[in-house]
N, C-alpha and C positions, 0 to 999 in steps of 0.2 A: 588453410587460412592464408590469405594473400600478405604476401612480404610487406605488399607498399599499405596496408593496412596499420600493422604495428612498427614501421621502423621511419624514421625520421632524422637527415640530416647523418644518415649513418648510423643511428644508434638504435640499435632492436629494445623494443618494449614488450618483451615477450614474457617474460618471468613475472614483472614488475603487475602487466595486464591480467595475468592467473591469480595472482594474489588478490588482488584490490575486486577482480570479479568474484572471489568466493566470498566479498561482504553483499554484494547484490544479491546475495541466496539467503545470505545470512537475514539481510530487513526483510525479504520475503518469507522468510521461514516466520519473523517475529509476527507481520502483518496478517498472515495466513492462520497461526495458530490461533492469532486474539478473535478473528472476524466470530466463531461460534461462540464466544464466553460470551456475547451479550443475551443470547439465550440460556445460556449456563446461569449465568449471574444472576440472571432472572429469576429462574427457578430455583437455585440454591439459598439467595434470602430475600424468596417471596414478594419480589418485585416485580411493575409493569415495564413494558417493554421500551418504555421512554427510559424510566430509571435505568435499565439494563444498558441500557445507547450510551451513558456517564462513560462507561470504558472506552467509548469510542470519542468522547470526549477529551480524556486524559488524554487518551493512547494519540490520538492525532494535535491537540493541542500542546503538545510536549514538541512536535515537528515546529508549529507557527513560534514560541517565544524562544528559539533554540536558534533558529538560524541564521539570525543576524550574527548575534553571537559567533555563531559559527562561522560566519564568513571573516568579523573582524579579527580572530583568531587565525583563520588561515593567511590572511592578510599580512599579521606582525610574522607570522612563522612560515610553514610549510603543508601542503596538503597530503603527506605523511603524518605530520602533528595531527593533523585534522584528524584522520584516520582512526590514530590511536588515542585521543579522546573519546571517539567517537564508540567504539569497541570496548576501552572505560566505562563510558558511562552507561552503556547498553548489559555490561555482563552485573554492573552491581545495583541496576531495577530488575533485572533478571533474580539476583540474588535476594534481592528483598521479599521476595515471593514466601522463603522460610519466616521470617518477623512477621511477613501481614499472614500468613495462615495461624501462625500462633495468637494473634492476636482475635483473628475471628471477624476483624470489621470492614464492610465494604472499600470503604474510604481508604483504608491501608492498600490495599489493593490498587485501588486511584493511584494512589502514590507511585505506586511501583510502575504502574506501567506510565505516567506522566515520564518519571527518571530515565524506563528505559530508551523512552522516544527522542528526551533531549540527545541520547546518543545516536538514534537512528538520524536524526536532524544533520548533527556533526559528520555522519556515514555517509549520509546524501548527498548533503553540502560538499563533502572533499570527494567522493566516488566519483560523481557523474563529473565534473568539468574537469577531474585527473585521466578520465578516460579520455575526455575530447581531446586531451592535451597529447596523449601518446601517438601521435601521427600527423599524418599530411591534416591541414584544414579538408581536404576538400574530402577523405573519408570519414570526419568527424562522427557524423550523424550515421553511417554503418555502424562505424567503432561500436556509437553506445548502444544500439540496437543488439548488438554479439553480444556483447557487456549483459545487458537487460534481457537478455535471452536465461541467462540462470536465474535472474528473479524468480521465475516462476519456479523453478526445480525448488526452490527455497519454500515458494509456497506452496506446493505440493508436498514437499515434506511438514510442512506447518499443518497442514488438510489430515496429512493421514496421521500426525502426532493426535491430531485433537480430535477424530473419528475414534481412534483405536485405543488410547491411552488415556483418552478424558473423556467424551460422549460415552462411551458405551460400557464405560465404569462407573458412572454415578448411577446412584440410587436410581433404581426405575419407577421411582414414584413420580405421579402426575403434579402437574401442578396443583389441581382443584385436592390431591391428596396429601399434600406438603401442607396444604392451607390448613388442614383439620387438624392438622398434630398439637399436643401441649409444647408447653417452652422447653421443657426439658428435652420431648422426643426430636424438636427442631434443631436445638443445640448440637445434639446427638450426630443429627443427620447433616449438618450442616457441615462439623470441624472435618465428617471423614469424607465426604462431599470437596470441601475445600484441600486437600490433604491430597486426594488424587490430581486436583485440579491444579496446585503448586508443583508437582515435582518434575514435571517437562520442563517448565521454565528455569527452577534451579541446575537441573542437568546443563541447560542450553548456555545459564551464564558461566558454568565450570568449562565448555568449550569454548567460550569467546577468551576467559582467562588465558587458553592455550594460544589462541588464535592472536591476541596481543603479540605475548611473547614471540614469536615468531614474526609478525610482521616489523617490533622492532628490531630484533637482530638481523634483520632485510638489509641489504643496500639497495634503496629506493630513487631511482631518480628525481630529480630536482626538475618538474614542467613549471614551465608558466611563471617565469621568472619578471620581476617588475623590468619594465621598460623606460628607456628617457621617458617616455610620453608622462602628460599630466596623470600621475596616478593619486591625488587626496581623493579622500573620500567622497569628498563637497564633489570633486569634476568627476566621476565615474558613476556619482548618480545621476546628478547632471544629464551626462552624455546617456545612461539608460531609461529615463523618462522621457528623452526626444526621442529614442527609437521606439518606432509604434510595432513594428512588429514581436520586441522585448517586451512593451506593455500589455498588448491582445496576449500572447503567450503566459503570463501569469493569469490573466484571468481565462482563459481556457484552460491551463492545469491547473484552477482551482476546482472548475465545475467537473475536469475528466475524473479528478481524486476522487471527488464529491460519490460519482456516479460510478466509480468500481468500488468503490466500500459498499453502497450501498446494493446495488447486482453480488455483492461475492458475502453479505451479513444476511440481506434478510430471505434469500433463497432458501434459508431454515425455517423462517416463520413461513414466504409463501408455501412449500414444500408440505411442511409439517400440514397446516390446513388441507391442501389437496389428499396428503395422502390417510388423514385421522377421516374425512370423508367415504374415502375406498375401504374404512373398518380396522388400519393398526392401531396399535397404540400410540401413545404420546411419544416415549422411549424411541418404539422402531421407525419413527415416521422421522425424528430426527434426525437417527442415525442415515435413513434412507436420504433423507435432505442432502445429507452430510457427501454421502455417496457421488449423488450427480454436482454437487461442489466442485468436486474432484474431479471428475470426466470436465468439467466447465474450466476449470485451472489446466485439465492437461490440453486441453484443447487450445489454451492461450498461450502454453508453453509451445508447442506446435506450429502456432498459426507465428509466433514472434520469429521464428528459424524463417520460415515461409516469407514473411512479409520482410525480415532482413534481408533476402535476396531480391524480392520484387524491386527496392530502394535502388539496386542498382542497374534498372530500366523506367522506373517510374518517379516523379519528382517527390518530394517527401508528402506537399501540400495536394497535391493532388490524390494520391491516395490517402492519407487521413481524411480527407474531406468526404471521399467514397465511403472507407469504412464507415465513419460517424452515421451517414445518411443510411448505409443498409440497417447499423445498429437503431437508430429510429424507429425501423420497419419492424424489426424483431421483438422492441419495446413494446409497441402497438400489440402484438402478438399475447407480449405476454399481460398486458390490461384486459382486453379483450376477449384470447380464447381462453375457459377455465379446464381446471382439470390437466392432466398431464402431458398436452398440448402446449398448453401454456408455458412449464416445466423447459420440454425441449426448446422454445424460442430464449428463455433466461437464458440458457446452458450457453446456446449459440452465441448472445451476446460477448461471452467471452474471445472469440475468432473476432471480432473485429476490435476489441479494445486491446490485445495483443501491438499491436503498433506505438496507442498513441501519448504514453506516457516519454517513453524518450524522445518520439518524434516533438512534439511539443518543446521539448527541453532544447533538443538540438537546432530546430528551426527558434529558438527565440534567441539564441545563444549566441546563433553562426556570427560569425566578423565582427565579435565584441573586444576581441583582447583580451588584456588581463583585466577588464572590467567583467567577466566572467564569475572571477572570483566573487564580485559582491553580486551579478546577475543571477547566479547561482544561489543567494539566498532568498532573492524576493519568486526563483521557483518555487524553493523547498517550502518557503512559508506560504505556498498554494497550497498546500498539501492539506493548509486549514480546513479545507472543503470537506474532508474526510471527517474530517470535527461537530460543524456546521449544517452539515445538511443530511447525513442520516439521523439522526435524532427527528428530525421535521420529518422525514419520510414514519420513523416510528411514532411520532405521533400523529398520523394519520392510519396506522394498524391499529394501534389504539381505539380508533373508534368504530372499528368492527366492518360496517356497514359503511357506504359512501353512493349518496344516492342509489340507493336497492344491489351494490354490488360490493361484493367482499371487499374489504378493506386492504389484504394485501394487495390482489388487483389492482384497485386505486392510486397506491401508493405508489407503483412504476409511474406515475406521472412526473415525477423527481427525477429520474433518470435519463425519461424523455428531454426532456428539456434543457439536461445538459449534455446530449452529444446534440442536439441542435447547436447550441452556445460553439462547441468542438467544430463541427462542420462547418461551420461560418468561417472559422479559424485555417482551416485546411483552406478553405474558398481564399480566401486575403492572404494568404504566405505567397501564393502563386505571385504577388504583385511583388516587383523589384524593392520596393521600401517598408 
């Protein structure tokens, strides 16, 4: 790891940098686990897969009402504070996981993962611009790319909690065979159904408890300290509505959100179809979904290390803007070829969206100041997309068919259309303003 990467002004940010990155594993790990409960949930109480999309509802609208918040939080205080609200509020929607399985009702559920997001919000909010903070400006956009490099490890362990420890432990009954049961036998099947499907989550908030503790008895540096400069509120939105390259960047990390939730949730329903086709069952076609998820994650894990090196020969805008365009190609792929053809272009789509989540953040960021701090929430509250536009994509699986072709198929037209939105964005960063 290059010196002049984490040290600044003299002062090493090397301790400070390990900690604050094992919360990027940590929102990866929440993000990754939840992505299959929308087919879980589904089938657990016998809902379609719009209904089933509600979690992804909660789960990413808890990011959009959280981050403002969260930025004027960090604001009065410090992005340590940030931190340890943020890891607060993440371990006790975690914990609520026990109350809403007791309870039995969807919507409790809702709850919890809305609560844990407000803290993923406060995580994002203070992580990513504390990372920009620890070094030279002009490695900023490395930093968070090394940073963003454990996300994934995060969500690979999210992929294999929820393959091994929840997929392949509920009831191996089919949907169309949950449908026929009486209320008692659904009841039945449902609380121990739910019961496995709580108890990762409880675990994971009994480690964030720890993981608190520990970052408060840290000595944390103090980045990103206010400056003479006009810092109210009024002049630092101000100043980040005139900058169009700040503006294009929210709304391209609205549509990139949009379009890896959407690539890393419904690869289970495309999946599941192709492979209940080839003759498994419902059960093992999930799990098998589940499977190339994970080769798709590790492969984004991979291509992030990879493409953080490329950064320092290639300008950031110029390779996002390449990835975006191959990712198009690979979309196309997966509308078009059926069968497990199709499968491997999903999977791939993961190697080029590896880049463009911090690169987005750090090119809309660069030579903001401490107007960062509040730049930094009108990113986080992109993250809406995640909210917003899988559900649209599930309800067009919902209708089966789409002009004479299977309905998942169809539904990568969602995807398409937001790394176009992405590659436009890589295209226009190249320009000076």
């Amino acid at each position: 790891m290059s010196a002049k990467l984490l040290k600044k002004d003299g002062i090493s940010y090397v301790v400070p940098f390990l900690l604050i990155t094992i919360c990027f594993a940590l929102w990866g790990f929440a993000n990754d686990i939840t992505n299959p409960m929308v087919k879980a949930f589904s089938k657990i109480f016998r809902m379609s897969v719009t209904d089933g999309a509600l979690v992804q509802l909660a789960f990413y609208g808890g990011y959009f009402v959280m981050a403002f918040p969260a930025a004027m939080f960090i604001r009065k205080y410090n992005y340590k504070s940030g931190v340890l609200m943020g890891l607060g509020l993440y371990a006790i929607g975690a914990l609520l996981f026990l109350p809403a399985k007791m309870s039995g009702m969807y919507y409790s559920f809702l709850l919890a993962y809305f609560i844990m997001t407000c803290g993923l919000s406060f995580l994002e909010t203070s992580c990513n611009p504390y990372i920009l903070s620890m070094g030279p400006q002009e490695t900023a956009t490395r930093r968070l790319n090394l940073a963003q490099s454990f996300n994934p490890i995060g969500s690979l362990m999210g992929m294999f909690v929820a393959m091994n420890f929840i997929q392949a432990r509920l009831s191996p009954l089919s949907t169309e065979e949950r449908a026929s049961l009486d209320d008692a036998q659904f009841n039945a099947l449902r609380d121990s159904d739910l019961t496995i499907l709580s108890t990762p989550y409880i675990y994971i908030g009994l480690f964030l408890v720890a993981m608190f503790i520990l970052i408060w008895l840290t000595k944390m540096p103090n980045t990103g300290e206010q400056s003479s400069a006009d810092n109210s509120l009024r002049a630092s939105f101000r100043r980040l509505m005139s900058n169009k390259r700040y503006r294009e960047g929210v709304i391209a990390q609205f549509f990139y959100v949009g379009t890896q939730i959407m690539c890393w949730t419904f690869i289970i329903q495309y999946g599941t179809r192709v492979f209940m086709a080839e003759g498994m069952s419902e059960q093992a076609a999930e799990v098998l979904s589940q499977k190339f998820n994970i080769i798709a994650m590790a492969i984004f894990c991979v291509s992030r290390f990879v493409c953080t090196f490329f950064l320092r020969y290639i300008k950031a805008g110029r390779l996002l803007s390449l990835l975006a365009s191959v990712a198009c190609l690979l979309v196309l792929g997966v509308i078009f070829i059926d069968g497990r053809g199709g499968i491997y272009c999903l999977v791939a789509v993961s190697a080029c969206m590896s880049l463009m989540f911090p690169t987005i953040y750090g090119i809309a960021l660069e030579g903001i100041g401490n107007d960062a701090k509040l730049g930094a929430a009108g990113l986080i509250m992109a993250i809406l997309g995640g909210s917003i536009l899988p559900p649209l994509q599930a309800s067009i699986i919902d209708m089966k068919t789409v002009f004479g072709m299977a309905a998942e198929n169809a539904s990568f037209v969602m995807p398409l259309i937001c790394f176009v939105v992405v590659a436009m964005y890589g295209r226009r960063a190249l320009s000076k303003k």
